[in-house]
C-alpha positions in Angstrom: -85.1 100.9 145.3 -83.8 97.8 146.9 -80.2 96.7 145.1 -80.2 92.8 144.7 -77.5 90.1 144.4 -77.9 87.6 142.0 -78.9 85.1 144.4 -81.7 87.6 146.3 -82.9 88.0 142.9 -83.4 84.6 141.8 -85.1 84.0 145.4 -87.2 87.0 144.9 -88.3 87.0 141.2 -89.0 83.0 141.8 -91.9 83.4 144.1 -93.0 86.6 143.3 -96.5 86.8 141.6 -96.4 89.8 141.1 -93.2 90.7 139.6 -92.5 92.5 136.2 -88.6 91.6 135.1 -87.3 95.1 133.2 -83.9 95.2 130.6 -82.9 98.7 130.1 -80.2 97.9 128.1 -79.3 98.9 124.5 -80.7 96.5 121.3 -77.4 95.5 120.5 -76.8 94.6 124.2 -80.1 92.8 124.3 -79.2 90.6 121.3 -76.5 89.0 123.8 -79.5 87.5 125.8 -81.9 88.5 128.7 -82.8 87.0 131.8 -86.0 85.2 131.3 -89.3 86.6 131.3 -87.8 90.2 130.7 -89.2 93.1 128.8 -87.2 95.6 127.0 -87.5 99.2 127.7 -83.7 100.7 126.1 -83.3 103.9 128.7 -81.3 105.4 126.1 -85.0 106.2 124.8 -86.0 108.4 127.4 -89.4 109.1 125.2 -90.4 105.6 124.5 -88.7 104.8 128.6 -91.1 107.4 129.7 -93.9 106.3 128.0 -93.8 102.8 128.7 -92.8 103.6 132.6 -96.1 106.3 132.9 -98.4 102.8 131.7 -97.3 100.5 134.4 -99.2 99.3 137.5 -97.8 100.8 140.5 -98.8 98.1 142.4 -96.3 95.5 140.7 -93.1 94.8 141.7 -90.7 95.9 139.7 -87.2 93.9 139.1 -85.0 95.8 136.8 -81.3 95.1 134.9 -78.5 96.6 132.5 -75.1 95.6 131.8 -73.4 96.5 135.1 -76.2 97.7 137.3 -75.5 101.6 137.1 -78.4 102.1 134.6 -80.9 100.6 136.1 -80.2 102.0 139.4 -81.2 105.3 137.3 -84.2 103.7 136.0 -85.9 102.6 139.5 -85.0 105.9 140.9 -87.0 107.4 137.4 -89.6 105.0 138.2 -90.0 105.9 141.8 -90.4 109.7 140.9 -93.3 108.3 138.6 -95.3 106.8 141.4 -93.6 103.1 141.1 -92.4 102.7 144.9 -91.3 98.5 144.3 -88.2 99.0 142.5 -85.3 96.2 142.8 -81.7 96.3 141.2 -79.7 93.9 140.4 -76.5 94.4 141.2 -73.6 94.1 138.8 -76.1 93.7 135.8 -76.4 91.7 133.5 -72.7 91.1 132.7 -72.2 89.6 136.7 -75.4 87.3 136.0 -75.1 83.7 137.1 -78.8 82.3 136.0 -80.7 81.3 133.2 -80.7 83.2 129.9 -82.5 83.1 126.6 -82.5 85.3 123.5 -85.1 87.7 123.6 -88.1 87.3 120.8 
């Protein structure tokens, strides 16, 4: 896991082809907005978490976000034990974002 700035991340996820953009936050947290191009995978759903983590391509790239970045640092570390080695943080989450934003849906 690599942990990301906001500015390293908009650098990265911009020219990245092959990057995959993961919220673990909550659905009410979610409702607030998400950084564009983001799926949802709530790691407070360890099944569902698990399940969708076990079906992704460990060849992608994978830039993940919660609130404040604690989260998600658990999530890339779960996704590394699971064979996903291209894990990136971002750092002080969602609620320290600067970008774009749009309602997921």
């Amino acid at each position: 896991m690599k942990n990301l700035n906001n500015q390293e991340w908009k650098e990265l996820t911009a020219k990245d082809t092959n990057a995959l953009i993961i919220d673990v936050r909550t659905d009410d947290e979610v409702s607030e907005g998400v950084i564009p191009n983001a799926i949802h995978y709530d790691i407070f759903k360890p099944q569902e978490f698990m399940n969708a983590m076990n079906d992704m391509d460990p060849n992608k790239n994978y830039y993940v976000y919660c609130r404040a970045g604690s989260r998600s640092s658990q999530a890339c570390q779960v996704m590394e034990s699971l064979g996903l080695k291209n894990t990136f943080n971002l750092t002080g989450g969602y609620s320290n974002w600067d970008g774009e934003t749009t309602m997921l849906g």
